[in-house]
C-alpha positions in Angstrom: -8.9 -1.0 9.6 -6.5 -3.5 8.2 -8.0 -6.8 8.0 -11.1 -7.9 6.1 -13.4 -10.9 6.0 -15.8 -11.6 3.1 -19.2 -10.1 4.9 -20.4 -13.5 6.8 -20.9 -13.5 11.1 -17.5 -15.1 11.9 -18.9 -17.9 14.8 -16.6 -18.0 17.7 -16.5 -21.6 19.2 -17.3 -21.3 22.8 -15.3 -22.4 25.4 -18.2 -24.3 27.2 -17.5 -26.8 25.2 -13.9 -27.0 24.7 -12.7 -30.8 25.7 -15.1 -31.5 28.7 -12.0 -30.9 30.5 -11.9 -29.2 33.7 -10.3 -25.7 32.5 -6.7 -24.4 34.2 -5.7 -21.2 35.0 -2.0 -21.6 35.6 0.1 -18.9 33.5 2.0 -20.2 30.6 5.6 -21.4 31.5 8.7 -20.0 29.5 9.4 -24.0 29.3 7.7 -26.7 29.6 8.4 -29.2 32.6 11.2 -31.7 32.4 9.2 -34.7 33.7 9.1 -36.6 30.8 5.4 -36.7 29.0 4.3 -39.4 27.1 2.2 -38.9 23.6 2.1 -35.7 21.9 2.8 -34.0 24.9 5.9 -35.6 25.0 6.7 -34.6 21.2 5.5 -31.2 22.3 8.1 -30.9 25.4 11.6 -32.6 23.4 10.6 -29.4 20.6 10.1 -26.9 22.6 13.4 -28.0 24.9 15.6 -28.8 22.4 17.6 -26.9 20.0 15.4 -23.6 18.7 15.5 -25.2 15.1 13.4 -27.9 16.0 11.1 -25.3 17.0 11.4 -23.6 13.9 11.4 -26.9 11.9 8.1 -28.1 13.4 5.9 -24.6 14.3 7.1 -22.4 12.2 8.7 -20.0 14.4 11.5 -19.6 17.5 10.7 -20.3 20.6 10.7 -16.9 21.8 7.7 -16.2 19.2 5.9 -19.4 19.9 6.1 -18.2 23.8 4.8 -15.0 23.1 2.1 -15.6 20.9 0.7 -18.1 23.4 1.3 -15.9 26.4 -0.9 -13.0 24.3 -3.4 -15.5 23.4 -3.9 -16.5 27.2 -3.8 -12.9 28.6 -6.2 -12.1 26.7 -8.6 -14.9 27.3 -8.9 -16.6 24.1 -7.1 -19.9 24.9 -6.9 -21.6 28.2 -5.0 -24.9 29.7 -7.3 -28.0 29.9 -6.4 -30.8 32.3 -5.3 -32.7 29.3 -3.9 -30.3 27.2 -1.9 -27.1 28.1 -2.0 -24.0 25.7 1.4 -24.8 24.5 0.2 -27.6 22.8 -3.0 -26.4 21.5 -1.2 -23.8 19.4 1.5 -26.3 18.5 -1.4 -28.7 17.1 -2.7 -25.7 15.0 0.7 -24.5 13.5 2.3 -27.8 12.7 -1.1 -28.6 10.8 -0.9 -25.4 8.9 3.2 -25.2 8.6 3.3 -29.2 7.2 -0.3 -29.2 5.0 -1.0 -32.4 7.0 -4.9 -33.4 7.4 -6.1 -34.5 10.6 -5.5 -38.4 10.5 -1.6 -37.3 10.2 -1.7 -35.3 12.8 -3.6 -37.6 15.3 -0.9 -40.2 15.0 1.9 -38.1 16.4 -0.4 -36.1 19.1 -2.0 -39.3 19.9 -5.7 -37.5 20.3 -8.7 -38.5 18.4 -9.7 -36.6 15.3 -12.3 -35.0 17.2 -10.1 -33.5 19.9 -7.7 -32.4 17.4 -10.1 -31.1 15.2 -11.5 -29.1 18.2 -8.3 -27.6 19.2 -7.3 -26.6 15.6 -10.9 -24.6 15.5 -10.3 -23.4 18.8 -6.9 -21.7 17.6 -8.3 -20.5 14.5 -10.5 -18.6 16.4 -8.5 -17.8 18.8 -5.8 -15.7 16.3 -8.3 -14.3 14.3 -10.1 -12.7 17.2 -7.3 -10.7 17.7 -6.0 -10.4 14.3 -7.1 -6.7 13.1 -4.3 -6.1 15.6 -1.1 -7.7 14.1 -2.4 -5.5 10.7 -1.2 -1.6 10.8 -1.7 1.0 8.0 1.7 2.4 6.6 3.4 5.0 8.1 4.6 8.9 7.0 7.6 7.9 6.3 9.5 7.1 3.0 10.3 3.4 2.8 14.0 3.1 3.3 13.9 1.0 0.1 12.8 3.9 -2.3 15.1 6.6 -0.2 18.2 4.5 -0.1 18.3 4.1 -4.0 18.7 6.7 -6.4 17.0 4.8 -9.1 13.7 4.9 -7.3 14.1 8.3 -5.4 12.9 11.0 -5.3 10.3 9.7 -7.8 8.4 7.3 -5.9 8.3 8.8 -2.7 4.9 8.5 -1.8 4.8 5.4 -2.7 3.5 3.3 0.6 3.4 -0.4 -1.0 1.9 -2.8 -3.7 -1.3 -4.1 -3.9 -1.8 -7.9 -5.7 -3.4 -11.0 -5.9 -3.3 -14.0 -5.4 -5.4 -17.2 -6.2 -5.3 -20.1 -3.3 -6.8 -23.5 -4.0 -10.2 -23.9 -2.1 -12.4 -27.2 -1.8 -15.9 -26.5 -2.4 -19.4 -28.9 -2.9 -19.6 -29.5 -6.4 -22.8 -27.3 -6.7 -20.8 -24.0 -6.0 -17.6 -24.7 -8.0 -18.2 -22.4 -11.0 -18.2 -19.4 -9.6 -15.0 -20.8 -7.5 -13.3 -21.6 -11.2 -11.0 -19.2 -12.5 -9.6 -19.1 -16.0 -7.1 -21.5 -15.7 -10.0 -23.7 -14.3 -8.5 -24.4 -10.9 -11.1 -24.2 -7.7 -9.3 -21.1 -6.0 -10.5 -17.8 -4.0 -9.2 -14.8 -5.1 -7.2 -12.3 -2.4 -6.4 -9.5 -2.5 -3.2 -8.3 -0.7 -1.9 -4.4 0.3 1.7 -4.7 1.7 4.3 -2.7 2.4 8.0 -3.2 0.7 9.2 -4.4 3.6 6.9 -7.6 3.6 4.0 -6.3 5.8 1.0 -7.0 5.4 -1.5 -3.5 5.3 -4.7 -5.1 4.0 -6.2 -8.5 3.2 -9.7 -8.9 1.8 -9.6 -12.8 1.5 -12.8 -15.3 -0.1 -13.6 -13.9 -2.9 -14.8 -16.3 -6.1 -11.5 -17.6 -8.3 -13.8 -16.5 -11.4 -13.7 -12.6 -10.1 -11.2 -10.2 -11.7 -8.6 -8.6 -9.9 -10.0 -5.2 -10.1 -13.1 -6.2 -9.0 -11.7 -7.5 -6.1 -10.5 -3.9 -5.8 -13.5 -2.2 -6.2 -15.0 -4.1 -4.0 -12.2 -3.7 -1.0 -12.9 0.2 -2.0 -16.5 0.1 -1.8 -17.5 -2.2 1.0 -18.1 -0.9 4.7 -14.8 -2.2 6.3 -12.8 -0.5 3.1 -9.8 -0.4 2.5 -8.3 3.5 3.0 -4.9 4.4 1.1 -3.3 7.4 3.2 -4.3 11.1 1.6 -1.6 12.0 -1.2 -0.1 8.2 -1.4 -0.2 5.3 -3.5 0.5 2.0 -4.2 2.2 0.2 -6.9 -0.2 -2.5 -8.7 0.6 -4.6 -12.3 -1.2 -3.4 -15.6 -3.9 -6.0 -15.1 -5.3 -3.1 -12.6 -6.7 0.2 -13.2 -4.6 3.5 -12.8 -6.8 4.9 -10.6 -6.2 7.6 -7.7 -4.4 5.8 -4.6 -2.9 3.0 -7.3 -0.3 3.6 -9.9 -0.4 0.7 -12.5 2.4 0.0 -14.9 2.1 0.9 -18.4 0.1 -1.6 -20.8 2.0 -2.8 -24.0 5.5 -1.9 -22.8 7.6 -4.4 -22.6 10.4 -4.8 -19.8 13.6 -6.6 -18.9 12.9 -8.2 -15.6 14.9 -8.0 -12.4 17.9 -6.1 -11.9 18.8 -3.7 -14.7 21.2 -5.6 -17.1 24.9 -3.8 -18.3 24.2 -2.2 -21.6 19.8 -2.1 -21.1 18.4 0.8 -22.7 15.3 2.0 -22.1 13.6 3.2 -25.2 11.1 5.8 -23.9 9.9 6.9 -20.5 7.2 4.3 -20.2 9.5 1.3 -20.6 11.8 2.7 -18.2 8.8 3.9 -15.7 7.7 0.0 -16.0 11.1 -1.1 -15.5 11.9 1.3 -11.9 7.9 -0.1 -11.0 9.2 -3.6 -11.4 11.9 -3.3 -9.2 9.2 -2.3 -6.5 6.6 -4.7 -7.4 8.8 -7.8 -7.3 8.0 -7.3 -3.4 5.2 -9.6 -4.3 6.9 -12.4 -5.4 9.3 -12.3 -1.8 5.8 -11.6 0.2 3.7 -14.3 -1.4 6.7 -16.5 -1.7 7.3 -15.8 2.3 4.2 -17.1 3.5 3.4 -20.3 1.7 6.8 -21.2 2.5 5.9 -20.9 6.2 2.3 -22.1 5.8 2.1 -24.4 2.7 -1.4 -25.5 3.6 -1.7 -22.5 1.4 -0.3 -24.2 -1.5 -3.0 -26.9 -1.7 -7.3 -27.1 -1.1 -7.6 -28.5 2.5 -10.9 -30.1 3.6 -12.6 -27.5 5.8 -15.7 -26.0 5.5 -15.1 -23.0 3.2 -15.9 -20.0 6.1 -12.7 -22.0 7.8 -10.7 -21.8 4.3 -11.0 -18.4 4.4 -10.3 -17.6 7.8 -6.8 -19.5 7.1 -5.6 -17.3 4.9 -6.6 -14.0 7.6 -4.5 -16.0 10.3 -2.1 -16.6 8.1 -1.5 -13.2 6.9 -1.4 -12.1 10.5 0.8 -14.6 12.3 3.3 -13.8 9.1 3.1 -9.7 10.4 3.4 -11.1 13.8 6.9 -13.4 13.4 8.0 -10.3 11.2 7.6 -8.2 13.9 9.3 -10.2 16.6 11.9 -11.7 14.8 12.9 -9.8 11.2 15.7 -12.1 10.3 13.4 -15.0 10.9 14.6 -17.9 8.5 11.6 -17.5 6.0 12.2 -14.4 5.8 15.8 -14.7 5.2 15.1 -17.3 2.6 13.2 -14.3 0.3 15.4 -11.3 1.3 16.6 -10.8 -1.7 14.5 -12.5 -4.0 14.5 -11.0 -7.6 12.4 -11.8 -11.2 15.1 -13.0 -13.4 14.7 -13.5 -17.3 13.1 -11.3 -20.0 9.3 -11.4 -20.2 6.3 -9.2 -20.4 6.4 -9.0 -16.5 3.9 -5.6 -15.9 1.6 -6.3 -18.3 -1.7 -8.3 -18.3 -3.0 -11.2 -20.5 -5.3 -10.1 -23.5 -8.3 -11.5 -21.8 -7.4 -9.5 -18.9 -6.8 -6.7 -20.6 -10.0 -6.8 -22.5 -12.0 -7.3 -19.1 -10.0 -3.5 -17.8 -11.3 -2.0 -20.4 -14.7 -3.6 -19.8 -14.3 -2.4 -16.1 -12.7 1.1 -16.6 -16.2 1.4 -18.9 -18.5 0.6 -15.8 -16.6 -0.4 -12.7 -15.0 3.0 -11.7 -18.0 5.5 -11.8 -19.2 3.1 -8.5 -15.4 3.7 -7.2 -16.5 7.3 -6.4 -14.2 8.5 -9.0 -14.6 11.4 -10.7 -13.2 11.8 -14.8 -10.9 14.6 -13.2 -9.5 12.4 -10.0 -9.1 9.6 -13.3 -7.0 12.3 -15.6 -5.1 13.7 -12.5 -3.8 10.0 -11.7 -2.8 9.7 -15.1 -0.5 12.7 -15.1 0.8 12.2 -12.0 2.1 8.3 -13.5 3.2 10.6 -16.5 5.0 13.1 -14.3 6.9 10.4 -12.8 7.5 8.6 -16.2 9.2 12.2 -17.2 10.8 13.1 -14.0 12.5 9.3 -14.2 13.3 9.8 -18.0 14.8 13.4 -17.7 17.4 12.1 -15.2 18.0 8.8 -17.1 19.0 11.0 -20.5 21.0 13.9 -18.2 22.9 11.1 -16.5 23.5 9.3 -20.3 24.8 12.1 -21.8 27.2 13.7 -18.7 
C-alpha cells in the first residue's frame, strides 16, 4: 500500500447532511452551460469557459484534469450535484482554497456562500479525494529509471535504485497545550513527513502527521514498523541524505564527506571514492528539491499553518500528495511541473551530510532504533558493502576513464 495516515479513524462526512439541498443526479458536463450564472457560479463558468490558463491559474490544473477528476469523483459516488451547487464547483471551492492559501472569509466573498456552506464543501472534497486516494499512489516498477540508464555517470551503478526517501517539515496550527511535541529544532510548530518518490516526481509513499520534534529516522522506523508499512521492492533501494541510517532498502550518503553541489564543475576532482559516491548520490537526490518544490508551488497552503483542526491538517498533505500523482499522470508537461524540470542545487556546501545534533541523534538511534527495525547485524554489514561496492565500482571507472 502506498498511502499512510497517522493511526486515527479518518471520519467521512455524510452526505445526509450535505447542504439541505435536494441532491442531483445529472452526469457532469464536459462544460458548463452558457446561460450566464450569477455569484460564484458565475466565476466558476467564465474559468472553466475561457482560455485553459485561467483554469490553470485559479485550480491548479487544465481543464481536461479538472473534468476528469470530478467525473471520477462522481462515478464513484463520493460527490454529488446539489440544487445549489453542481460538482464542478464544489471541487473548484476546495482547489482554489488549497492552490491560493486563502482562509474561508476570502473565499466566501468571491463564491458568495456563507462560511458554513463553504466550509462544508471544502470538508466534503477533502474527504471526497482522500477516500480514493491509496489509488493515485503506485509502488515502483522493475524497470530501471530512464534517469539512471540514460547517464553513464549513474549507470550501471545505481541500477536498483527505485527512488529517494525525505522529509519534510510543514507548518501546523495546534492548541497551545500540544505545541511542544509539535516544535522542532528550529522551534517552528511543523509535522514531520515522510516522503518515498520516484525520480521522476512520483509519489510511492507518504506517512504524513508526525510531531515536528521527531527525527527523521524515526519517522522511518516507524513507516517500517507500523501495520500499513511501508515495503521497498526485494533487492532495491532508495537513495536518502546522511541524516538517515544505511540500512537495507536505503542507501545513505557518506557522513563527513564533503561535496560540490549540482552539476559536476570543469576541473572537480573527486578525492576518494566516498566524495565521488556522495557526489553521483547528489545528482539523484536533488529529485527532492524538484518534488517538494513541485507541490507547494501548486498547493502553497502547504507553505503556511492553516486553521483546521489538526486530523484535517494532515489529511491536506495526503490529498495533496495524491492530486500531485494524479495531474502528473494526466498531464506530465503540466506547468508546475515544467517549472522544476530541471531544477538543480547550485553552490558548494555540505549538501549530504547532516547537522552535528543530527548526527549525534543517528548514532543514538543506530544504538537502539534498528534492532526494532527487524535488522539483523549481518543485513546492517551487508548494506554497508553493498554502498562500498558501489563507492568502488564508481571510483574504478572514474580513475580508468582519468588516465585513458
Amino acid at each position: 500500500m502506498s498511502f499512510v495516515f497517522p493511526d486515527t479513524v479518518l471520519s467521512m462526512q455524510s452526505f445526509d447532511e450535505e447542504d439541505k439541498d435536494r441532491v442531483v443526479t445529472s452526469s457532469v458536463p464536459k462544460e458548463l452551460s452558457h446561460v450566464p450564472i450569477p455569484g460564484g457560479k458565475k466565476f466558476v463558468y467564465q474559468v472553466l469557459n475561457g482560455p485553459n490558463e485561467r483554469c490553470l491559474e485559479n485550480f491548479r490544473m487544465d481543464k481536461p484534469v479538472f473534468y476528469k477528476l470530478c467525473d471520477i469523483l462522481q462515478t464513484r459516488g463520493l460527490l454529488r450535484h446539489t440544487n445549489r451547487i453542481k460538482i464542478e464547483e464544489q471541487l473548484a471551492i476546495f482547489l482554489f482554497i488549497i492552490g491560493h492559501n486563502l482562509r474561508t472569509r476570502a473565499v466566501q466573498e468571491l463564491f458568495r456562500y456563507s462560511g458554513e456552506t463553504i466550509s462544508r464543501h471544502f470538508n466534503n472534497v477533502l474527504n471526497a479525494v482522500m477516500a480514493i486516494s491509496t489509488e493515485f499512489f503506485h509502488p515502483p516498477g522493475p524497470d530501471i529509471p530512464h534517469e539512471i540508464m540514460d547517464d553513464p555517470r549513474l549507470y550501471p551503478y545505481f541500477k536498483d535504485c527505485v527512488g529517494v526517501v525525505d522529509g519534510i517539515h510543514i507548518p501546523v496550527m495546534v492548541g497551545v497545550d500540544e505545541q511542544g511535541p509539535f516544535r522542532n529544532k528550529k522551534g517552528l510548530l511543523t509535522q514531520n513527513v515522510l516522503a518515498a518518490f520516484s525520480l521522476d516526481l512520483r509519489f510511492h509513499y507518504v506517512l504524513a502527521g508526525w510531531e515536528g520534534s521527531a527525527s527523521d529516522e524515526q519517522v522511518l522506523a516507524a513507516a517500517l514498523t507500523r501495520r500499513n508499512k511501508f515495503h521497498v521492492p526485494e533487492g532495491k533501494y532508495y537513495l536518502v541524505d546522511s541524516k538517515y541510517p544505511n540500512i537495507p532498502g536505503f542507501i545513505a550518503a557518506y557522513d563527513d564527506v564533503k561535496v560540490q553541489t549540482g552539476e559536476e564543475p570543469n576541473g572537480y576532482h573527486p578525492k576518494d571514492p566516498k566524495e565521488l559516491f556522495n557526489q553521483r548520490h547528489l545528482l539523484l537526490h536533488v529529485a527532492t528539491n524538484r518534488i517538494f518544490g513541485a507541490l507547494k508551488e501548486r498547493f502553497p497552503i502547504l507553505l503556511s499553518a492553516p486553521p483546521y483542526p489538526l486530523q484535517t491538517q494532515v489529511k491536506l498533505v495526503i490529498v495533496a500528495c495524491a492530486l500531485h500523482n494524479f495531474v502528473l499522470s494526466e498531464k506530465p508537461d503540466d506547468f508546475v511541473f515544467r517549472m522544476f524540470e530541471n531544477d538543480r542545487v547550485a553552490g558548494t556546501e555540505d549538501a549530504s551530510m547532516a547537522s552535528e545534533q543530527e548526527q549525534e541523534q543517528l548514532v543514538q538511534d543506530e544504538k537502539h532504533g534498528l534492532e526494532p527495525m527487524g535488522f539483523t547485524q549481518e543485513q546492517m554489514e551487508d548494506s554497508l558493502r553493498l554502498r562500498d561496492e558501489i563507492a568502488s565500482a564508481l571510483w574504478d571507472n572514474y580513475v580508468h576513464q582519468d588516465l585513458s
